[in-house]
C-alpha atoms as one frame of an Amber mdcrd trajectory, in Angstrom:
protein
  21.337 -22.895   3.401  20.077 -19.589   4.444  21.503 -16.065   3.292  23.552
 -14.726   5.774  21.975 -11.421   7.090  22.991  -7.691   5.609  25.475  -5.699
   7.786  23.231  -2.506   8.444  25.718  -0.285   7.579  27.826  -1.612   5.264
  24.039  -1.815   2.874  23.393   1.848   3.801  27.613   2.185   2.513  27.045
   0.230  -0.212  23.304   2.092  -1.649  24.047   5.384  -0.398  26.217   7.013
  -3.519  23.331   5.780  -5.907  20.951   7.334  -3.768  22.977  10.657  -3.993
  23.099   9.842  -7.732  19.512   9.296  -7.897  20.603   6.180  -9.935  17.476
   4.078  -9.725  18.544   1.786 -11.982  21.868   1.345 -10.673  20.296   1.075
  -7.353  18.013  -1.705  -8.522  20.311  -3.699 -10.632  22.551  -3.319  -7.397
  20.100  -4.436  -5.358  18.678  -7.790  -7.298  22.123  -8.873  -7.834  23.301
  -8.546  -4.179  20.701  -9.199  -2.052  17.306 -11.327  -1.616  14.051  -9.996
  -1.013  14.393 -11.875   2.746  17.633 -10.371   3.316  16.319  -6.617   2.581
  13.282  -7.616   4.556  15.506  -8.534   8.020  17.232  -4.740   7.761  13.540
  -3.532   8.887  14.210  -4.907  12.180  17.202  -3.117  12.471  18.160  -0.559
  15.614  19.904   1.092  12.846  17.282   4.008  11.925  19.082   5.022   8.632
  19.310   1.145   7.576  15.714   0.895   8.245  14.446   4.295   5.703  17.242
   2.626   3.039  15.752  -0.726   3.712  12.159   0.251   3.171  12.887   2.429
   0.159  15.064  -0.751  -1.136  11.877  -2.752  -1.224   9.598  -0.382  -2.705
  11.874  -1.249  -5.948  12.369  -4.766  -5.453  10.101  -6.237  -2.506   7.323
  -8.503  -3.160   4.107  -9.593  -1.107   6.532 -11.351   1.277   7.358  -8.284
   2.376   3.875  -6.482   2.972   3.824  -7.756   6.521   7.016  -6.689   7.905
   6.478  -3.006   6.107   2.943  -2.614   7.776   5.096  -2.860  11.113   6.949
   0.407  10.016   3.860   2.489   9.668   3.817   2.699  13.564   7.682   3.357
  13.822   8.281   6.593  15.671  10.247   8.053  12.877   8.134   9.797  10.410
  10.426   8.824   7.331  11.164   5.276   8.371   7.021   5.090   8.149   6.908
   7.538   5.038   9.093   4.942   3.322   7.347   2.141   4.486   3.836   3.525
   3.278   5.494   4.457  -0.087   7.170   0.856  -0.436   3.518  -0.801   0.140
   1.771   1.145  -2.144   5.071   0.021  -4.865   4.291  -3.340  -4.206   0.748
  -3.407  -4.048   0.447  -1.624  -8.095   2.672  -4.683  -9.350   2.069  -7.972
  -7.243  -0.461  -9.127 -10.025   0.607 -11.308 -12.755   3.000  -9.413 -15.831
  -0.668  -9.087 -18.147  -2.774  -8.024 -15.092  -0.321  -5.337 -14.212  -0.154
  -3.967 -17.666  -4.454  -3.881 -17.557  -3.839  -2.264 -13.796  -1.528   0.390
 -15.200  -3.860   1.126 -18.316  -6.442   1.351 -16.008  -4.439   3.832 -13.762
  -3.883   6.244 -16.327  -7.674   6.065 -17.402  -8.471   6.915 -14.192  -6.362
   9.760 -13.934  -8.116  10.955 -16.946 -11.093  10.743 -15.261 -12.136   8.094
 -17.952 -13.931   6.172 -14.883 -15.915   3.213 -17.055 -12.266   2.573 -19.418
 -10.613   2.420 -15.934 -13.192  -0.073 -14.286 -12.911  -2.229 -17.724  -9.130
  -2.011 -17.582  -9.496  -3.098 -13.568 -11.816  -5.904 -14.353  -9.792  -6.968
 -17.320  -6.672  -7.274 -14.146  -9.287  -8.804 -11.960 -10.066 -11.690 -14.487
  -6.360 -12.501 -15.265  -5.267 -12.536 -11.825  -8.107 -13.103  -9.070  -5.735
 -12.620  -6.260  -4.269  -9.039  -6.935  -5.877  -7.065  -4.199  -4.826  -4.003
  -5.787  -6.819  -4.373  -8.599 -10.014  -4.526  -6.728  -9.049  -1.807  -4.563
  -8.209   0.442  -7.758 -11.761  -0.278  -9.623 -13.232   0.616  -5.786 -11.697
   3.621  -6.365 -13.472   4.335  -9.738 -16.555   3.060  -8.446 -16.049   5.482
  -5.790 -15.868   8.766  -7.884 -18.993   7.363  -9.857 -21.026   7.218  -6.522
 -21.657   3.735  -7.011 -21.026   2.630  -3.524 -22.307  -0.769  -2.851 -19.792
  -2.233  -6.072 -17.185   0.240  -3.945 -18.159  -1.723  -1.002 -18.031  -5.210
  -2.127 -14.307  -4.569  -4.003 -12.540  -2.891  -1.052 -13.811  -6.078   0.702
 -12.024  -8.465  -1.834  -9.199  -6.090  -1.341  -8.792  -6.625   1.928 -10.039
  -9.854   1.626  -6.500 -10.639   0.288  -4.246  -8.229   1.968  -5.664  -7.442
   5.626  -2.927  -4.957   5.463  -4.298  -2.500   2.946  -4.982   0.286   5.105
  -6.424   2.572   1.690  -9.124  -0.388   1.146 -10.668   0.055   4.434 -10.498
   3.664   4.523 -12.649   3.153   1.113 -15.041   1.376   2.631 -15.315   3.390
   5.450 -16.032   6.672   3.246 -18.477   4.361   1.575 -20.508   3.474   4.754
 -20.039   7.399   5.244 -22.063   8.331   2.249 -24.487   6.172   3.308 -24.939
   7.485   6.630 -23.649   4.183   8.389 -21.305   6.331  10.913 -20.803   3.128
  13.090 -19.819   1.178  10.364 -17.708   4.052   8.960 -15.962   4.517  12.015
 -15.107   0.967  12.843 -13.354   0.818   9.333 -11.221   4.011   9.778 -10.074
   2.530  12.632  -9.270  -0.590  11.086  -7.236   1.442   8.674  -5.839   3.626
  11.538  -4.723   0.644  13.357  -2.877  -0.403  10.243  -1.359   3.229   9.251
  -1.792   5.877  12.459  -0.888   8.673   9.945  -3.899   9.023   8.320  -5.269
  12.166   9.562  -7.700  12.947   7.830  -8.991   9.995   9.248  -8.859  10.404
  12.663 -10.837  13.798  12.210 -13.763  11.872  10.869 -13.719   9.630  13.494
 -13.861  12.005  16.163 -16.687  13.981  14.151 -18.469  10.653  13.594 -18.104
   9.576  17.355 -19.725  13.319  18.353 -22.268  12.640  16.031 -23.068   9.707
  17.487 -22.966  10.673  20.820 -25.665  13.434  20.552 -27.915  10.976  18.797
């Protein structure tokens, strides 16, 4: 028998005080206990705009890849915090949909990286790779450390198992678009931003190199 759905407001009720709290705990344990993953996911398709930001923040704590989809929908909501959530809930769930050991490798890796230790990170990456082959975020993370070593074509081919996995990963194709860019490939470079831009239209940065790339182009 299915759940019956959440009441939009009685969940933004109910979570609000631990928000105000900044209880994340509380607001997880609460959250688990009460609710499914499905249940959270449905509040996304709310016409209740508050019920929507708490329901996309909800997930970034406790959604899985079952909800990747329906959060890639919110990047193109018109409300700039129901698709600030959203992006912030993906990127949550993308760092810990590997297997328990490949997400402790991921997050060793992570920290490496932020060290600017770039070979521990890509060992730490691979080591995720190898334990789990489908989590997407751990190719796109040693593209990332590939990246800052200017070794593009490796880059290249891991953003593609990225998205390989998750179509949605808007960061994965903007990698491999600033990959084709180093490499002079604007077409290519261009027709990956806007992959990514079709995914997440917020990525400015973005949309500036496409319109440089398309002048470019054009005077060619």
């Amino acid at each position: 028998m299915a759940a019956l759905p959440i009441d939009p407001c009685e969940f933004v009720a109910l979570v609000q005080p631990l928000l105000e709290r900044q209880d994340t705990q509380g607001l997880t344990d609460l959250l688990r206990s009460r609710w499914s993953r499905e249940q959270i996911k449905a509040v996304l398709t709310s016409h209740d705009v508050d019920a929507r930001k708490v329901a996309a923040l909800a997930l970034g704590l406790v959604g899985g890849k079952c909800c990747v989809d329906e959060l890639a929908k919110q990047l193109c909501h018109p409300d700039p915090v129901v698709n600030q959530m959203a992006e912030h809930a993906l990127w949550s769930i993308w760092l810990r949909c590997g297997s328990k050991e490949a997400n402790h490798e991921l997050c060793r890796g992570t920290k490496a990286l932020n060290r600017r230790d770039f070979q521990q990170a890509i060992d730490h990456f691979t080591r995720a790779i190898e334990l789990d082959q489908s989590f997407a975020e751990a190719f796109n993370q040693r593209a990332i450390a590939n990246y800052l070593c200017e070794q593009y074509g490796p880059c290249m081919d891991d953003c593609l198992e990225a998205v390989k996995r998750m179509p949605t990963h808007f960061g994965a194709w903007a990698g491999l678009g600033h990959c084709h860019a180093h490499e002079g490939n604007l077409e290519q470079a261009v027709e990956c931003y806007e992959r990514a831009l079709a995914i997440n239209p917020h990525l400015d940065g973005l949309k500036q190199a496409v319109a440089e790339f398309r002048e470019k182009l054009h005077c060619e």
